[in-house]
N, C-alpha and C positions, 0 to 999 in steps of 0.2 A: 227677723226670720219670717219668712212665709209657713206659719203656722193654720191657716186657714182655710186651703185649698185645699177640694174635694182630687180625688185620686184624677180625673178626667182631664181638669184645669193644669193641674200637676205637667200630665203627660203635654196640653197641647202647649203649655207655656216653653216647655222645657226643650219640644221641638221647634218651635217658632226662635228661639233663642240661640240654640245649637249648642245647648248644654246639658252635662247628663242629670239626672232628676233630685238626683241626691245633693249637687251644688246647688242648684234651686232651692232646695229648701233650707237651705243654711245661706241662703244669699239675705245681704238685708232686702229689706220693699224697698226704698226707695232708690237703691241699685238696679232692683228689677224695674222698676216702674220709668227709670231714665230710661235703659235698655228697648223697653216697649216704647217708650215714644220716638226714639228714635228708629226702630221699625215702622214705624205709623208713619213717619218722613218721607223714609227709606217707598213705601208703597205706591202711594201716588206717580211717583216720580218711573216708578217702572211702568206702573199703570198707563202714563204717557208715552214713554219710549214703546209700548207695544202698541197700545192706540195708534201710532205714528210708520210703525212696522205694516200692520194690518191696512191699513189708509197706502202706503204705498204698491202692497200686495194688490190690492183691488185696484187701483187704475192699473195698473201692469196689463 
Protein backbone atom coordinates (compact mmCIF):
# COMPACT_ATOMS: atom_id res chain seq x y z
CA UNK A 1 0.00 0.00 0.00
CA UNK A 2 1.00 3.56 -0.80
CA UNK A 3 1.10 4.56 2.71
CA UNK A 4 3.42 7.60 2.12
CA UNK A 5 2.12 10.05 -0.20
CA UNK A 6 1.40 13.49 0.51
CA UNK A 7 -2.32 14.50 -0.39
CA UNK A 8 -1.04 16.32 -3.74
CA UNK A 9 1.05 13.19 -5.04
CA UNK A 10 -2.12 11.17 -4.13
CA UNK A 11 -4.38 13.37 -6.40
CA UNK A 12 -1.70 13.71 -9.46
CA UNK A 13 -0.87 9.87 -9.35
CA UNK A 14 -4.23 9.00 -9.31
CA UNK A 15 -5.05 11.14 -12.36
CA UNK A 16 -2.15 10.26 -14.41
CA UNK A 17 -3.39 6.70 -13.72
CA UNK A 18 -7.05 7.02 -14.34
CA UNK A 19 -8.06 5.70 -11.16
CA UNK A 20 -10.01 6.96 -8.17
CA UNK A 21 -7.66 7.93 -5.19
CA UNK A 22 -8.93 5.60 -2.82
CA UNK A 23 -7.79 2.31 -5.10
CA UNK A 24 -4.61 4.07 -5.09
CA UNK A 25 -4.02 3.85 -1.84
CA UNK A 26 -4.92 0.31 -1.27
CA UNK A 27 -2.94 -0.49 -4.57
CA UNK A 28 0.35 -2.38 -3.82
CA UNK A 29 3.87 -0.04 -4.89
CA UNK A 30 4.86 -2.16 -7.05
CA UNK A 31 1.57 -2.52 -9.03
CA UNK A 32 1.75 1.16 -9.04
CA UNK A 33 5.19 1.56 -9.83
CA UNK A 34 4.67 -1.09 -13.09
CA UNK A 35 1.66 1.20 -14.06
CA UNK A 36 4.09 4.39 -13.95
CA UNK A 37 6.45 2.94 -16.12
CA UNK A 38 4.49 1.95 -18.42
CA UNK A 39 3.17 5.57 -18.61
CA UNK A 40 6.77 6.77 -18.85
CA UNK A 41 6.71 4.28 -22.31
CA UNK A 42 3.61 5.18 -23.14
CA UNK A 43 5.03 9.34 -23.32
CA UNK A 44 7.72 9.38 -25.53
CA UNK A 45 6.14 7.52 -28.09
CA UNK A 46 3.22 10.32 -28.19
CA UNK A 47 5.75 12.79 -27.69
CA UNK A 48 6.94 11.57 -31.30
CA UNK A 49 3.65 11.11 -33.03
CA UNK A 50 3.04 14.83 -32.27
CA UNK A 51 6.60 16.09 -32.99
CA UNK A 52 5.88 14.22 -36.37
CA UNK A 53 2.09 16.04 -36.61
CA UNK A 54 3.72 19.53 -36.01
CA UNK A 55 6.78 18.94 -38.53
CA UNK A 56 4.06 18.06 -41.14
CA UNK A 57 1.71 21.19 -40.14
CA UNK A 58 4.78 23.53 -40.80
CA UNK A 59 5.84 22.38 -44.22
CA UNK A 60 2.13 22.51 -45.28
Amino acid sequence: MLKQLSPETAIKLAKELVIPIEQLVHTPRHIVLAKLAELAKQQPEAAKTEDADDEKESNS
